[in-house]
N, C-alpha and C positions, 0 to 999 in steps of 0.2 A: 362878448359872452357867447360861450358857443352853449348851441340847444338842439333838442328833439322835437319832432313832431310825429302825435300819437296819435294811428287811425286804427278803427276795425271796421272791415265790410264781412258779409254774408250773402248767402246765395238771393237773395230779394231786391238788392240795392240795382239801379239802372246804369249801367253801364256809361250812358252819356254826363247823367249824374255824378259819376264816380270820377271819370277825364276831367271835368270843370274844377270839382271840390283838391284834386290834386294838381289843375298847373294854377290854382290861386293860390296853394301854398306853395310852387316851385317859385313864381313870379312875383314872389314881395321884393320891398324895397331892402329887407334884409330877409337873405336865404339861411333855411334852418341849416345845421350841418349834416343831420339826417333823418331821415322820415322812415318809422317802423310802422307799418303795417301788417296786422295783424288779421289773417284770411280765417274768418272762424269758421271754421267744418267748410265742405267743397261747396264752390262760389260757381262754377259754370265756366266754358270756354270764353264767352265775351267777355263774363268779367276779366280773367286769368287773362286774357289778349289785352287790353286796355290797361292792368298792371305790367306786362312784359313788354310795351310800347315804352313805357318811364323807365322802366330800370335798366333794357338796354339803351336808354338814349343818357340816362344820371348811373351809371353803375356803381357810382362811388357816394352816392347819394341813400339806398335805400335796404332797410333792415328787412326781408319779409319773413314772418312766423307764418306757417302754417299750420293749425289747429287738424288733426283727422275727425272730430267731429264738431260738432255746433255747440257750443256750450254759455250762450248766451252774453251779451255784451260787457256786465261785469266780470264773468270769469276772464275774457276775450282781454279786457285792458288791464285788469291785474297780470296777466301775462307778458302785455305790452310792455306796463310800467320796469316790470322787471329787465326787460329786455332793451332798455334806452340807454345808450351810453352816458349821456350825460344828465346833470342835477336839475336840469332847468326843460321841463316836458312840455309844449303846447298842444293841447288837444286838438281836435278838427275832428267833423264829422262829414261821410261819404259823401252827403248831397247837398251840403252847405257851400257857400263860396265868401272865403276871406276875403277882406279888403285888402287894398296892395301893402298900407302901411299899417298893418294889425299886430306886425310880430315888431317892428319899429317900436312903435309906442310901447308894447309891452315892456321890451328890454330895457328903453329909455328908462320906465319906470323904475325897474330893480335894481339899474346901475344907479340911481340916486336915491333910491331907495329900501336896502341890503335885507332890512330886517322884516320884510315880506313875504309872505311864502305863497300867495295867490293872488293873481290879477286877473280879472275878466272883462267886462265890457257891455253895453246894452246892444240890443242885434233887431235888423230892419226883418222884420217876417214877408217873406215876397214868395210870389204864386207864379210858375212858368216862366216869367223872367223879371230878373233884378230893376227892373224898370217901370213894375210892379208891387210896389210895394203898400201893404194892406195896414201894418202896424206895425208898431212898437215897441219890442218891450225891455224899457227900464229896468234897472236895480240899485239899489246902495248904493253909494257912495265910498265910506269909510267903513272900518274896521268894526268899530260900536255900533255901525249902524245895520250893518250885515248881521249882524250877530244878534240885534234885536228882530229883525226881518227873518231871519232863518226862524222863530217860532213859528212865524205863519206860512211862507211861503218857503220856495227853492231861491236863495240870493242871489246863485248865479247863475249865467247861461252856460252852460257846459259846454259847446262846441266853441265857446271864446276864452276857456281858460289858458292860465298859463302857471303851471306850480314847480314847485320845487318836489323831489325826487324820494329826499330823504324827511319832507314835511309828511307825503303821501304813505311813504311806508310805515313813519313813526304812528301814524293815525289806522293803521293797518289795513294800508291800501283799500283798492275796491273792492268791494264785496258782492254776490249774487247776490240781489233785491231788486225782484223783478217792477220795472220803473221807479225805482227811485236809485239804482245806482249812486250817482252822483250825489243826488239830495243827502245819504245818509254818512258818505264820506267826508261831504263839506261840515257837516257837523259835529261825526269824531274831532276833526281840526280843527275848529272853533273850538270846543271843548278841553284841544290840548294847548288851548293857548297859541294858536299859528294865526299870524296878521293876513288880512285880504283887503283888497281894494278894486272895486270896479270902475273905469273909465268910464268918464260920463258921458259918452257919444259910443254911435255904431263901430265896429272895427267888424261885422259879419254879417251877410245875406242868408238870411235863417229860411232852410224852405218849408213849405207847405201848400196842406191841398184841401182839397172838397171834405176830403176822409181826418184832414188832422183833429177838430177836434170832434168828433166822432167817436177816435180811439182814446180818446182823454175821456169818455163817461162809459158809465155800466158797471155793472155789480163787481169785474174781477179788480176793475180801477180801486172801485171805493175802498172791499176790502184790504188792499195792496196801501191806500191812505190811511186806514187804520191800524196795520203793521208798522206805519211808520211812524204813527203817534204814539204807540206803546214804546219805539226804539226812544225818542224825543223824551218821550216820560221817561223814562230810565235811565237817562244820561244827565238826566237832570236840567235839561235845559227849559224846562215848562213846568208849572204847576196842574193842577187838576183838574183846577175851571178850567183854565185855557186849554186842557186836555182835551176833557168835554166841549167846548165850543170851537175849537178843529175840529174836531169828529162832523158835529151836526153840521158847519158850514164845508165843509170838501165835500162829506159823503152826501148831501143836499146838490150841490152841484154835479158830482158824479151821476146823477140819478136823474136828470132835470133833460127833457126832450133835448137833442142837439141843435136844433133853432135857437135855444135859449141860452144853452151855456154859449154856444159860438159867440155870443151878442155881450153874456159876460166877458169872456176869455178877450175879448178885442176891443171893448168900452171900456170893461172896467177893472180886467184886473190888466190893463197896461199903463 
């Protein structure tokens, strides 16, 4: 089964970051057939040097879009998506690092099982190097179970998906929704009826830092959490309590010194 892998960087991503996260997807034990990257708005000479090292050494390996300005990550992969040759898209993100057999397994999955349109994976959270690794974090299972989980949280880990093309665009691809991107796509899809299933082991080195959840609390987070509970409400997938009791518990964590949520985010919501 041939496939895509779908990245965007921007001018903030680390350059040594960005070399690691791209020779873990050259060096699976199955290679995509092509890798689109997507450069939203100008990225810097390092980066652009570090891109031009892969594509003259793969030239028949790599799609690049460049964006002339910055238009934020969901515009950036709705762009992508469009731009993939083929049905079967694997996400990847700049500073993460794939395990060797991530896109293996994925594919195994869909050749035995056709009637799928998303597969992800639980992913090891590590700090400076994969040899560190701080936590966990789980998801679903099955398809009912995903779909009960999507009320309350994000089901999947985004940098370990793997969808189909034309599931994406039927659900009308990504959209600008600053952080929740992802969150608010996986739900149109669930909504239209499209199957998912996440693997019940690691297949991704998720990284982070001192700052990660840091930028997960504060007033513009919570509000952006209750943009997305109005979308949730409106699609029908929650009723009004549970409306109201999202609100209070996200935007209660959004707000909670970062000592604290940290200690959530790593005890207990993994």
């Amino acid at each position: 089964m041939k496939f895509s892998v779908l990245l965007s960087v921007y001018h903030k991503e680390k350059p040594h970051f960005l070399e690691k996260a791209v020779s873990s997807v050259i060096n699976q034990t199955v290679r995509p057939n092509e890798i689109v990257l997507v450069k939203d708005g100008p990225i810097g000479s390092k980066l652009n040097e570090v891109i031009k090292v892969f594509v003259e050494s793969y030239p028949d390996l790599f799609n690049i879009i460049e964006l002339k300005h910055n238009k934020g990550l969901g515009k950036a992969l709705s762009i992508g998506i469009n731009n993939c040759k083929y049905d079967l898209i694997a996400r990847m993100d700049t500073d993460d690092i794939a395990k060797k057999n991530r896109f293996e397994k994925q594919i195994e999955l869909f050749r035995k099982h056709p009637n799928l349109d998303i597969v992800g994976s639980w992913v090891d959270e590590f700090q400076d190097e994969i040899t560190n690794v701080l936590s966990k974090r789980k998801v679903p299972e099955t398809s009912k179970q995903i779909m009960e989980f999507s009320k309350k949280r994000n089901p999947f880990n985004h940098p370990t998906v793997m969808y189909k093309k034309k599931a994406v665009l039927e659900a009308g691809n990504y959209i600008d929704f600053y952080l929740n991107e992802d969150y608010y796509l996986w739900l149109r899809m669930l909504k239209k009826g499209f199957k998912g299933y996440n693997i019940q082991e690691s297949l991704l080195y998720f990284r982070v830092n001192s700052d990660t959840f840091k930028r997960r609390g504060g007033i513009k987070y919570a509000y952006q959490d209750i943009k997305l509970q109005n979308k949730i409400l409106k699609l029908g997938l929650i009723n009004k309590f549970e409306y109201i009791k999202n609100i209070i518990l996200r935007t209660t964590v959004r707000v909670l010194p970062n000592i604290i949520r940290q200690y959530i985010y790593k005890k207990l919501l993994r």
